[in-house]
Wavefront OBJ file of the C-alpha trace (Angstrom):
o trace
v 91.658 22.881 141.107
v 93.615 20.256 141.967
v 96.775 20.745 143.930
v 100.049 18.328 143.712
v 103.682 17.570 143.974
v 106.637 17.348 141.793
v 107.020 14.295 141.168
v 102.582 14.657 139.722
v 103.780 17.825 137.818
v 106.862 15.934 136.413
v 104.187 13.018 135.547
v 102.078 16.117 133.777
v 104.808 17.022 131.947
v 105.809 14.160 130.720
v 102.311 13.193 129.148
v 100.732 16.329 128.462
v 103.216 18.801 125.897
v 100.129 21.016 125.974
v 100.412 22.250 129.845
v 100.782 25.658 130.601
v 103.156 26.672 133.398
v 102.604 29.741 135.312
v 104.573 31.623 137.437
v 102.293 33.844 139.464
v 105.186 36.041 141.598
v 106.827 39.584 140.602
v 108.620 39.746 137.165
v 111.378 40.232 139.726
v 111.157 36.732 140.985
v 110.460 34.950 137.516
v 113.703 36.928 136.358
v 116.135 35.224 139.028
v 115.121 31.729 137.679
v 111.970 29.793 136.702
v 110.843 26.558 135.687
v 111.644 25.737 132.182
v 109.089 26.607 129.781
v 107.220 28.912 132.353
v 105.700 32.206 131.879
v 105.008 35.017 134.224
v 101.546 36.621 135.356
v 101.795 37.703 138.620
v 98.862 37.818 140.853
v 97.803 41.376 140.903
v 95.773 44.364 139.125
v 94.866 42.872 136.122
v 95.774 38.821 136.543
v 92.302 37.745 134.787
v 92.681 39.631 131.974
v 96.533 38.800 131.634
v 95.942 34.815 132.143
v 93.150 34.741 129.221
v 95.538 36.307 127.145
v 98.405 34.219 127.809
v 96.042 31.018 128.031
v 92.926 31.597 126.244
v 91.873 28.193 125.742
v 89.961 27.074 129.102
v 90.524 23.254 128.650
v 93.836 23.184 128.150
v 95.519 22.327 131.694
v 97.459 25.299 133.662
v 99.436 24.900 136.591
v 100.334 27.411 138.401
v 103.498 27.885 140.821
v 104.714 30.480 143.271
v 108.199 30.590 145.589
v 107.967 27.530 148.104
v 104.866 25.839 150.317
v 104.598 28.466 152.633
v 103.686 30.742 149.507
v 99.956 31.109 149.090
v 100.029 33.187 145.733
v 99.787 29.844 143.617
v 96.384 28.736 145.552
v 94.762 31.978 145.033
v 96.060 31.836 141.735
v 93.900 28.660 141.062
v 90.913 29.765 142.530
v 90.747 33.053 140.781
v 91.264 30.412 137.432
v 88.495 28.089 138.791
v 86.267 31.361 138.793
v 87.205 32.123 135.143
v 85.618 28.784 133.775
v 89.253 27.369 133.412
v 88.708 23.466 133.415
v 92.083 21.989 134.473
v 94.199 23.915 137.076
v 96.922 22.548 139.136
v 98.612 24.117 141.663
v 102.050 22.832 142.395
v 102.359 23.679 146.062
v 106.150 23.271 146.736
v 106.699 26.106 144.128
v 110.139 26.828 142.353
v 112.376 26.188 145.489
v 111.256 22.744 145.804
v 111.888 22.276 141.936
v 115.260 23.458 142.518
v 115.995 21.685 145.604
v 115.518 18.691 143.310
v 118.249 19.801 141.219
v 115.833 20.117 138.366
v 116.357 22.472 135.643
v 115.593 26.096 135.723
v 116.251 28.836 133.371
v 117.747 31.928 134.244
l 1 2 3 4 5 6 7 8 9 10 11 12 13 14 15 16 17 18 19 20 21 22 23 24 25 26 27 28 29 30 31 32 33 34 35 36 37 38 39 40 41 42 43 44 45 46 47 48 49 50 51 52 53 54 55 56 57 58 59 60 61 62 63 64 65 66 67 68 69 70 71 72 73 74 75 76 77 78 79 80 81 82 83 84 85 86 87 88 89 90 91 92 93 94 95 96 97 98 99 100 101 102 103 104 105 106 107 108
C-alpha cells in the first residue's frame, strides 16, 4: 500500500487510464458527490467479496478514498486489499474534501 496526495493521484491519473477509484464510505456519502469515474464499496459486511467483483484483476492499481484526512476508512481499506493479494493500492489520504477543496471535478 502506498499512501499519497492529490497532486500523486492526479499524476496516476494522468498516466495510468487503467486505475480504479474507490470510494469506500456509505452509498449515502458517494451519492452527495464523488470523484469522477469512482465507484462505491463501502467498508463493511461483505467489502472483500464486493472489491473482487468490482476489481477482479489484482495487478491493476486501486486507490482507494474516504471523506477527508481525519477519515481512517480509506487506510483500512488498503490493508484489507494488501491482504487480498491486490498488488498496487493507493490510498489517497486527503479523501474527497480535499479533491473538492481543489476545485476539482466531482460528479453528483
Amino acid at each position: 500500500m502506498h499512501t499519497f496526495g492529490r497532486d500523486d493521484l492526479q499524476e496516476l491519473l494522468g498516466n495510468d487510464t487503467d486505475v480504479t477509484l474507490v470510494e469506500v464510505l456509505t452509498e449515502e456519502s458517494f451519492a452527495e458527490f464523488h470523484l469522477p469515474e469512482a465507484v462505491n464499496v463501502p467498508l463493511k459486511e461483505g467489502f472483500e467479496e464486493r472489491i473482487q467483483e468490482v476489481v477482479p484483476d489484482k495487478s491493476k492499481p486501486v486507490v482507494v478514498y474516504c471523506a477527508n484526512a481525519e477519515c481512517d476508512a480509506s487506510s483500512k481499506a488498503a490493508r484489507r486489499l494488501d491482504e487480498l493479494g491486490y498488488e498496487q493500492v493507493y490510498d489517497y489520504e486527503g479523501g474527497k474534501a480535499d479533491w473538492k477543496a481543489a476545485g476539482l471535478p466531482v460528479e453528483p
